[in-house]
N, C-alpha and C positions, 0 to 999 in steps of 0.2 A: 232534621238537621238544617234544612236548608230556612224552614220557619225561623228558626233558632236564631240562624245568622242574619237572618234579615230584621228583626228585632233586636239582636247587639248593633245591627249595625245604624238601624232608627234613632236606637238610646245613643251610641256616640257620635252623629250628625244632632241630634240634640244637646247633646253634651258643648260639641264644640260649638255650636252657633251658641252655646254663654257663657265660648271665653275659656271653657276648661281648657288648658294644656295636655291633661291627662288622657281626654280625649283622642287629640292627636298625634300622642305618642303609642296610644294603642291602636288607631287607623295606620300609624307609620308602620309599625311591627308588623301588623295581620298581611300589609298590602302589598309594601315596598320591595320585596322580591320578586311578588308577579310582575308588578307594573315595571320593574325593570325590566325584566324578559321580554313584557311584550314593547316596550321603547327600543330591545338591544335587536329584536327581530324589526324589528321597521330601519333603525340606523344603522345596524352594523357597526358599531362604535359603542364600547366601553363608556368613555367620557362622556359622550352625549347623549347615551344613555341616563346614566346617571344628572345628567345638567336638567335633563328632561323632567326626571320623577323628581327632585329637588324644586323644580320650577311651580309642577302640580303640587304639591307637598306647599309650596308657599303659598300659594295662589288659593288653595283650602283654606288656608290658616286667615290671611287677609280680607278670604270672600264671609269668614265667621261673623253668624249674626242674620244676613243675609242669605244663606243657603236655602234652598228649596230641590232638595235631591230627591224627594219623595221616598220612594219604597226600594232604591238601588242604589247602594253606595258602592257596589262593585261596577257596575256598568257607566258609574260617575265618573270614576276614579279612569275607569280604560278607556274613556269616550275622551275624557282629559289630556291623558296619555298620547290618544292617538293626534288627537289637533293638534296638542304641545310637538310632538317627533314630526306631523307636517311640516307646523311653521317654523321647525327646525331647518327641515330640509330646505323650504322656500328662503330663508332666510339667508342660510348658509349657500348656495348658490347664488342669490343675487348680490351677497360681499363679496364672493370671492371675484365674480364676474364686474361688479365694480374694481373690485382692489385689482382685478388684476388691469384692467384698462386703465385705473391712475397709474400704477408701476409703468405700465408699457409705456404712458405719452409722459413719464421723469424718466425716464432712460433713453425716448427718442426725443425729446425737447431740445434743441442746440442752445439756447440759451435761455436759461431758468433767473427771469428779472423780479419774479414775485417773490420775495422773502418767505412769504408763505411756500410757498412749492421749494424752495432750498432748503428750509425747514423739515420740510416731510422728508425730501429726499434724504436729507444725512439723519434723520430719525429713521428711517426702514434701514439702511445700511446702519446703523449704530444695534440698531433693535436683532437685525440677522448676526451679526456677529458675533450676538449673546449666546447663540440656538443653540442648543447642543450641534457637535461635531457631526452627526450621519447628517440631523435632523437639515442642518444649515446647509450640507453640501447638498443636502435631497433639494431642496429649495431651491438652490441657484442654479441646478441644473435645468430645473424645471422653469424658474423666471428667466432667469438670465441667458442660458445656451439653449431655450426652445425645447428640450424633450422633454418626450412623449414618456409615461408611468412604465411602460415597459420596456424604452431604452433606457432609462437611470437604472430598472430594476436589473438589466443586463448589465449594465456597465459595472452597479455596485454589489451586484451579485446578492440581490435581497429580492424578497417578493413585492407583488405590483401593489398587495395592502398592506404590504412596509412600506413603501412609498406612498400610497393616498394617506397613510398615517401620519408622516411625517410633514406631510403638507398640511393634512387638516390641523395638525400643531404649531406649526410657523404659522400658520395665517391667522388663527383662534390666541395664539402670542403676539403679533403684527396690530390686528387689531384692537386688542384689548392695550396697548403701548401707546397706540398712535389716537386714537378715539380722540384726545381734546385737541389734535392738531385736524384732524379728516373734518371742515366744512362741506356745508352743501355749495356754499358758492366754488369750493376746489374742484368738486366733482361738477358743478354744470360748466367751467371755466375749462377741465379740461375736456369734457364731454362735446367741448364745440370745435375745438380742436380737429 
């Protein structure tokens, strides 16, 4: 069995490095629920889960032509997985840890003379407003009034990964809104602050 599968899966790493489609929609079917699994056990997240094996899933397709997976396309595909769900996590802590240090110095700034930073500021307030109802109050509790995942969780009477949910979603919405206004000169301009 295990011969078997390592030669279907030779033939469809050949297959798709010329371009077949066919190929990668038979790599997607055989693969795409483990490597979710093993993305949802490293994130704990649904979504990112999923953004994860989507990313590997493209990044196959993109790398076609150029592949050299040799004799494992299971151990490609999970070794992918696990980098991709790292630089998830690296990723996703050092936005949030910027986004949250831009928010804090537009909320403490007494006077915002850069067009640009008045700009930003009434696009996150225009953008929060959108969020869904928990989602938003989750947020503002957390930017705005200082608590902690487990006073909103008390106060709204939900759980503490209803709460990191709710956040990982305002901010994965924040950013993906705000992206053509957030410069690098914003961030070194307020970083010196």
């Amino acid at each position: 069995m295990c011969a078997a599968l390592l030669q279907d899966d030779e033939s469809l790493v050949g297959r798709l490095n010329d371009g077949d489609t066919g190929a990668l929609a038979a790599i997607y079917e055989a693969y795409w629920y483990k490597l979710y699994k093993s993305a949802w056990a490293l994130l704990k997240s649904k979504e990112l889960a999923e953004d994860v094996v989507q990313e590997v899933f493209m990044q196959l397709w993109n790398l076609r032509g150029r592949l050299s997976i040799g004799h494992s396309l299971n151990a490609y595909l999970y070794a992918s997985v696990r980098f991709q769900a790292f630089r998830t996590i690296k990723d996703r802590r050092l936005h949030e840890d910027i986004f949250d240090e831009l928010y804090h110095h537009l909320l403490t700034t007494p006077a915002l003379q850069d067009f640009e930073l008045r700009e930003l500021k009434n696009r996150i307030e225009d953008v929060v407003e959108q969020l869904p109802p928990q989602c938003k109050t989750v947020y503002k509790l957390s930017r705005e009034e200082h608590l902690s995942h487990k006073q909103i969780a008390e106060q709204l009477h939900i759980s503490t990964k209803a709460v990191e949910k709710h956040l990982t979603k305002a901010l994965r919405v924040l950013r993906l809104n705000l992206r053509d206004l957030v410069t690098i000169e914003i961030f070194f301009y307020l970083l010196k602050k």
